[in-house]
PLY file of the C-alpha trace (Angstrom):
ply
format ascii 1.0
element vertex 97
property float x
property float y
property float z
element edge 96
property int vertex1
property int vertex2
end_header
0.00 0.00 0.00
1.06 3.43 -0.86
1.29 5.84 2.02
-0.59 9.03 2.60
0.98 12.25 1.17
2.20 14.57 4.30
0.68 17.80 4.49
4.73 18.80 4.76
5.26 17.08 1.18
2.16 18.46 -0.06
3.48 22.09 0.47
6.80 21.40 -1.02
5.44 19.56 -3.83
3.43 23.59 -3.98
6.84 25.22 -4.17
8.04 23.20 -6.81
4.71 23.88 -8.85
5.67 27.48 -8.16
1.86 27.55 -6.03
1.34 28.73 -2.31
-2.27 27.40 -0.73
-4.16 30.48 -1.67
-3.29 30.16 -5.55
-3.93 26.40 -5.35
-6.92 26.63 -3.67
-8.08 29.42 -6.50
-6.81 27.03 -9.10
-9.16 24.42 -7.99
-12.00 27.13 -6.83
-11.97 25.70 -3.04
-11.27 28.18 0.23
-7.58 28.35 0.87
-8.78 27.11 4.73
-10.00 24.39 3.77
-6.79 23.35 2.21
-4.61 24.35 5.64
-7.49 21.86 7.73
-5.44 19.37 6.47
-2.05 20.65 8.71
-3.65 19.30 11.44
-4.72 15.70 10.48
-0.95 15.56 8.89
-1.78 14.63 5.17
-3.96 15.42 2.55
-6.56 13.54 1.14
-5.48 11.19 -2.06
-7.07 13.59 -5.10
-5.21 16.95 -3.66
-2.31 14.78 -3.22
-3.00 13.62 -7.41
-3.23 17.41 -8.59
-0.53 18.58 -6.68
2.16 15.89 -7.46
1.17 16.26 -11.23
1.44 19.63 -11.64
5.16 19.55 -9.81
6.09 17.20 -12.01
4.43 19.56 -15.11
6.07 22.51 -13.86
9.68 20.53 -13.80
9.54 19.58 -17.29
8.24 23.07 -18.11
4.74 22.09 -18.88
2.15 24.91 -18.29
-0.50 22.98 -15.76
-2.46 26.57 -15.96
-3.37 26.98 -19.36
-4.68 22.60 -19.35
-6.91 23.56 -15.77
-8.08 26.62 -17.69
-9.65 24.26 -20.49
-12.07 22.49 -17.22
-14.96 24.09 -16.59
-16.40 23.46 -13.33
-18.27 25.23 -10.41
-17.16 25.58 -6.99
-17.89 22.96 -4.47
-20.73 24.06 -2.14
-19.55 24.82 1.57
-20.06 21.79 3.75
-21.30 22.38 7.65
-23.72 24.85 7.16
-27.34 24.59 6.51
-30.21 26.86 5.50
-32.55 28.63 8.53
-34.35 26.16 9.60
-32.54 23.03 8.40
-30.54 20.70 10.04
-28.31 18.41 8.17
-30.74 19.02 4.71
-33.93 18.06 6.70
-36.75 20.16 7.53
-36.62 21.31 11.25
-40.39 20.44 12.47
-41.99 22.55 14.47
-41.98 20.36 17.72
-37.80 19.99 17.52
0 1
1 2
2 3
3 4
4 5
5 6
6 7
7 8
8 9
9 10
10 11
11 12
12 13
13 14
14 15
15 16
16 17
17 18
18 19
19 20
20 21
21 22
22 23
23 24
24 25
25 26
26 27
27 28
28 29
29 30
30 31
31 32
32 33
33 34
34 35
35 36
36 37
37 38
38 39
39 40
40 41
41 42
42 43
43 44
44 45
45 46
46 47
47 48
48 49
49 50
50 51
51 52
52 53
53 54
54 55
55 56
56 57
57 58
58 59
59 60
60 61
61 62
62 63
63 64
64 65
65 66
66 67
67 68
68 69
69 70
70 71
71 72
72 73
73 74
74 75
75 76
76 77
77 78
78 79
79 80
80 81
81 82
82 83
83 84
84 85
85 86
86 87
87 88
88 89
89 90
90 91
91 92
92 93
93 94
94 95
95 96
């Protein structure tokens, strides 16, 4: 089995894509936050560990990563944790709650 990426490797594998958080986090339209939660569990989840090892590599063979993510068109992820006035995890508060 292949280990986790660190969140340590994850930044350096940043710095070699010539990235900080906050421009990765723009790249891939997701709060720069919830890219730094991941400092405190110690690695990053297995598809920000994909993007981020792919475009190093890109950037060291002098591949433009920016102008291929510019040809995806997606929308943002919606914000997990909160819920609309009077919902509670999607469901309809009743009135006796």
């Amino acid at each position: 089995m292949i280990p986790a990426m660190t969140y340590d490797e994850f930044r350096r594998q940043l710095g070699k894509a010539g990235l900080t958080v906050k421009s990765f986090a723009e790249l891939i339209k997701q709060k720069p936050n919830s890219i730094t939660n991941y400092a405190a569990q110690g690695e990053v989840p297995p598809h920000l560990a994909i993007i981020v090892a792919l475009m190093a590599d890109m950037a060291d063979h002098e591949l433009d990563f920016r102008s291929a993510l510019s040809r995806i068109h997606f929308d943002a992820a919606k914000p997990r944790g909160s819920a609309a006035k009077g919902k509670f995890g999607g469901k309809q508060l009743s009135e006796e709650q």
